[in-house]
C-alpha positions, 0 to 999 in steps of 0.5 A: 446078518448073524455072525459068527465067531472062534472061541478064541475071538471071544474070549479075546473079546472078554479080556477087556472086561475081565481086566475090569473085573467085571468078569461076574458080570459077564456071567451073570449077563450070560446066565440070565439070559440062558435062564429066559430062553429056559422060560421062553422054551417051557411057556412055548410048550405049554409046560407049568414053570412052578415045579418044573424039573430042570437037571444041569449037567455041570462041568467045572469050568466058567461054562458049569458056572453059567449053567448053575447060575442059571439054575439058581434063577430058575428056582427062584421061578419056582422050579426043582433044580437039581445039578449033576456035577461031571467033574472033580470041582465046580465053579465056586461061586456058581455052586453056592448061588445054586445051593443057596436057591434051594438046588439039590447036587450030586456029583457023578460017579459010576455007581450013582450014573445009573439014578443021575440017568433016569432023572435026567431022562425025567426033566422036563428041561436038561441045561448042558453045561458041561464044556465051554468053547475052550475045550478041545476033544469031546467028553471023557470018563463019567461024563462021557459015559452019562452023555452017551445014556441020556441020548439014548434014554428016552427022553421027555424034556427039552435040551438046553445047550449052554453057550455050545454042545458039549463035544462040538468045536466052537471053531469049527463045528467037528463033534467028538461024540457022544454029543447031546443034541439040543433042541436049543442052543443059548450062545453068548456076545456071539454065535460060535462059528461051529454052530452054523456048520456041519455036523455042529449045527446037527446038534446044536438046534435053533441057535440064540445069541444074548448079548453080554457087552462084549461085542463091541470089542469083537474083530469082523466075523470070519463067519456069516449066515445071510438073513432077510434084510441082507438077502433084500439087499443083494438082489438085483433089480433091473432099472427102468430102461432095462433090456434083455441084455442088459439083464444079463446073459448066462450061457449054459454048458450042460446035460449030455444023452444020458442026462439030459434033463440036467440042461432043462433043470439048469436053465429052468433054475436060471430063468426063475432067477431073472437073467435077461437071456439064458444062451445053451451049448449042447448036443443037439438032441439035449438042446431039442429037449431045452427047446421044448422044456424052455421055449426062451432058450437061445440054444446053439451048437456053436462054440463058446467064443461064439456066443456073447455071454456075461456068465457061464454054468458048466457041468451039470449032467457032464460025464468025462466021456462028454469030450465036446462039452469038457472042452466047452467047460475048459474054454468058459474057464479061459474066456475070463468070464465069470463061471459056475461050475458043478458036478462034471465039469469039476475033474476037467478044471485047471489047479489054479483058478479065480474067485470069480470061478464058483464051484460047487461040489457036494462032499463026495465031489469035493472029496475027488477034488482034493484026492486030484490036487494030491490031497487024502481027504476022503468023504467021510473026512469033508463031512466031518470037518465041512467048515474047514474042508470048504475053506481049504478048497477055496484056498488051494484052487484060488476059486470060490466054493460052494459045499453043498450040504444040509447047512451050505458053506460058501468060502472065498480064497480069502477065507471069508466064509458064509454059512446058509441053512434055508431048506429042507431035507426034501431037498436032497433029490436029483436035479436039485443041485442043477437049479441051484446051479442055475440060480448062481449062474443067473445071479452072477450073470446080473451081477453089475457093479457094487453099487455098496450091494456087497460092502454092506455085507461084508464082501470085499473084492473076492468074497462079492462071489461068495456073497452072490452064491450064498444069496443063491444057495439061500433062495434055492433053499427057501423055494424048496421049503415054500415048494414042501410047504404047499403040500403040506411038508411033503416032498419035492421035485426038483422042478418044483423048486425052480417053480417056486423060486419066483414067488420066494423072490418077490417075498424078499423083495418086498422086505427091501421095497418096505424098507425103501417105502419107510425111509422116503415116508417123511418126503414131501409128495409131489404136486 
């Protein structure tokens, strides 16, 4: 699992070890380990370290001071360093080790912004360094100015981030633009919560965390992107004497006569997540076509009481003209079962609801939810602030909330927050959305009892919802990457992802029946 963390959170952690005066180590530990991935990233791509062009783009800060450092020991590797300095100082020690190691600086200025350009532009690496996870507001002046040159210059090297993007929040993934985006980004003791949101992760590339010494010291994280183990753990497996029912039953409230197919794609998503039992409620003329879309669909048009369900999936291909299955929507929410509810079932929700209550809004839906709980914030506002967008939805319904988006934010009203970025881009198509809905339904509908699937990633009481939608959203990512992949990067339809999404399963199962095999490889066999 990786977790993430505030600015403040680290620096918090750091203090410590800056009361023991190990404040250059720390830096040291975190320069050295931006130098290695330097080397990684230009042995990956073939370039020649000996007279590689490496340019630092320093501030004057503690974040300037690992990126010089850092510089010092890449012209120990050989390579030609040089250190464009943003401001009116420069870490002192840093500045020295870089100079002692043969690196040539110049300071920024208006006239000389022009040469520093070009040569930036030229590096075959540009290590970012200008601003550090205390900065708040993006950059100013020169700086600002130089940053917005070299992002429109046409560039050759690789883009290094040192700890974040400079202009990106650490605590909230905002960015104040101009933003250099990095192709990688070398965070230290922890990731930085900002880089596993929108629109931070858009600049910070693929994100390495080096370990200095200070995570001990680090509270738990407000933050988490669940990775392979984690997503082994959480699935659920039926036991040997398993049933239909005892697999779980999802009900499906969804598609109407102008979206029919958003009924199909639901339960095709929930029958690719392994419930037992998949139960519809629709129009009749939406249920003929589940029936020969999805022949194992008990489909009905009685009415929610009727039907004996573990979870309920509302929403999908609803318009608020569909008066029968709003009040179908109303009446899941108030069976006290747990619900996923999407799309438009969400404007017909009451203001206050429970964690076991998913909803899944993408910005422009959740932007509507919050004009409706008397809220201003419109769509442009949620995608530029999705960390904190999602977790004030989560806070002021009282439900779980799923953001969907290129990186997908789930928050439980308690905060806890997990951040998944499984997919691909082909994956904004219509009806995409519907399967996801249908993979949480399922997931939630075989949720069972604890059993320490969700302790062990953090999950308390409320946030257990959240771990199941996070663990949806990344199968529902991942499925629409495998579903590209097989043919060749191209794109998607959204059934396809329901197609895939067997396949992607059983690979993580394997990972936890592995880890299973290993544990047990020291028994005694049985004779």
């Amino acid at each position: 699992m990786i977790s993430a963390y505030t600015g403040t959170q680290v620096r918090t952690a750091e203090e410590p070890l800056l009361a023991d005066g190990l404040g250059d180590v720390l830096m040291q530990r975190a320069a050295h380990g931006l130098a290695t991935a330097v080397v990684h990233e230009l042995t990956a791509r073939g370039t020649r370290l000996n007279g590689a062009r490496v340019v630092v783009l320093a501030g004057k800060g503690n974040n300037g001071g690992d990126g010089l450092y850092a510089g010092a020991f890449l012209a120990g590797r050989g390579m030609r360093t040089t250190a464009v300095l943003t401001g009116d100082a420069a870490h002192p020690a840093g500045l020295a080790a870089f100079e002692r190691a043969g690196g040539r600086v110049h300071r920024l200025t208006d006239a000389a912004r022009p040469e520093l350009v070009a040569e930036t532009a030229r590096a075959d690496v540009v290590i970012d360094a200008v601003l550090g996870t205390g900065a708040k507001g993006g950059l100013r002046g020169s700086a600002a100015g130089l940053v917005e040159a070299v992002s429109d210059a046409d560039r050759r090297g690789v883009v290094v981030a040192c700890d974040l993007p400079s202009g990106v929040d650490a605590d909230t993934g905002e960015a104040s633009a101009p933003v250099l985006p990095a192709d990688v980004t070398v965070t230290f003791g922890g990731a930085k919560a900002g880089l596993l949101a929108d629109p931070g992760a858009d600049y910070a590339g693929r994100v390495l965390v080096v370990p200095i010494g200070i995570e001990e010291h680090l509270p738990q994280a407000p933050l988490r992107r669940l990775e392979d183990a984690d997503l082994a753990h959480l699935l659920p497996r039926p036991q040997r004497r398993a049933q239909k029912y005892s697999r779980g039953v999802l009900g499906v409230v969804a598609g109407s006569e102008d979206y029919p197919g958003a009924a199909v794609l639901a339960c095709r998503g929930a029958l690719a997540a392994g419930v037992g039992m998949v139960r519809y409620l629709g129009p009749s003329s939406v249920a003929d076509l589940v029936r020969q879309s999805c022949p194992e669909v008990v489909c009905s048009t009685g009415s929610v009481a009727d039907n004996r369900v573990q979870t309920w999936l509302v929403g999908s291909g609803m318009g608020p003209q569909d008066h029968e299955q709003l009040a179908r929507a109303r009446d899941a929410i108030d069976s006290g079962l747990p619900v996923v509810a999407d799309a438009g079932a969400l404007p017909a929700l009451p203001d206050t609801l429970a964690p076991h209550v998913v909803l899944t809004p993408h910005a422009g839906e959740l932007a509507s939810l919050f004009q409706r709980l008397g809220g201003g914030e419109d769509r442009e506002a949620v995608e530029a602030a999705t960390l904190g967008a999602v977790r004030q939805a989560a806070a002021r319904t009282g439900a779980t909330v799923l953001l969907k988006g290129a990186t997908t934010l789930v928050a439980a009203p308690s905060g806890s927050t997990f951040s998944q970025a499984d997919g691909t881009p082909w994956l904004a198509t219509a009806g995409s959305g519907d399967v996801l809905a249908g993979v949480i339904g399922a997931l939630l509908a075989q949720a069972g009892p604890d059993g320490g699937r969700f302790s062990a990633v953090g999950a308390g009481a409320d946030a257990r919802w959240a771990a199941l939608a996070a663990l949806g959203a990344a199968l529902h990512g991942r499925a629409g990457r495998a579903a590209s992949e097989a043919v060749f990067g191209g794109p998607i339809a959204a059934g396809g992802i329901a197609d895939a999404l067997p396949e992607v399963w059983g690979k993580v199962s394997m990972l936890s029946n592995y880890g299973a095999r290993k544990r047990n490889s020291h028994s005694q066999p049985l004779r």
